[in-house]
N, C-alpha and C positions, 0 to 999 in steps of 0.2 A: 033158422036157415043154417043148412051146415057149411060147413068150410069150403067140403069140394064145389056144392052149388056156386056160392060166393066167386069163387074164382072161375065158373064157367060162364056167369052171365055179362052180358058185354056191357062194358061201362054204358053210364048214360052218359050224352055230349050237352055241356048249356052252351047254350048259343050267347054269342056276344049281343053286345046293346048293337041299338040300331044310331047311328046321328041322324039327328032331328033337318039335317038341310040336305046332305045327298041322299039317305035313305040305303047307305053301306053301314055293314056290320064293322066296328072300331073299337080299337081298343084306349084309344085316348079322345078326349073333347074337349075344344078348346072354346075358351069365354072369351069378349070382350070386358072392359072395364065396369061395366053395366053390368054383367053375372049373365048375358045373355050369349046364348050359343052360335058361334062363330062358322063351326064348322069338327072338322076331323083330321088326324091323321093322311084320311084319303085324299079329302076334298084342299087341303087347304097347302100351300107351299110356302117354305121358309126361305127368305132371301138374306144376304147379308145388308144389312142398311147402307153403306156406305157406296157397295157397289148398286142397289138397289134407284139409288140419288142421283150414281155418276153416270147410269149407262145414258146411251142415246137416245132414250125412251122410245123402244121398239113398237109400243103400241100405244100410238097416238089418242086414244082414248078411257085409258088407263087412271082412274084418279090419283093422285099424288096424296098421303095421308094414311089414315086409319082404314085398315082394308075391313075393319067388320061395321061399321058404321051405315045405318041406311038411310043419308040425308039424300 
């Protein structure tokens, strides 16, 4: 292949991974303690714990605990 070619042809694109629970493309994956799949970057939200504890628990049905656990 020569040079000029090289630099005409258009990059290929790899596609990112897929996460295994929403089914978006992500670039990070997050485990439980278990090594099992939690979730993503997309799917999942980071709270601070402390204020996580203290709010007025906006939504009443919300479990208190381990958010990836399926008891």
């Amino acid at each position: 292949m020569s040079v000029m070619r090289y630099w005409l042809d258009p990059l290929e694109q790899e596609s990112l991974p897929v996460c295994p629970v929403c089914g978006e493309e992500c670039e990070t994956v997050y485990t439980d303690i278990n090594s099992e799949v939690c979730g993503c970057n997309n799917c999942i939200s980071e709270y601070d714990a402390w204020e996580y504890y203290d709010d007025e628990d906006p939504d009443p049905d919300r479990e208190r605990g381990w958010a990836c656990r399926d008891d």
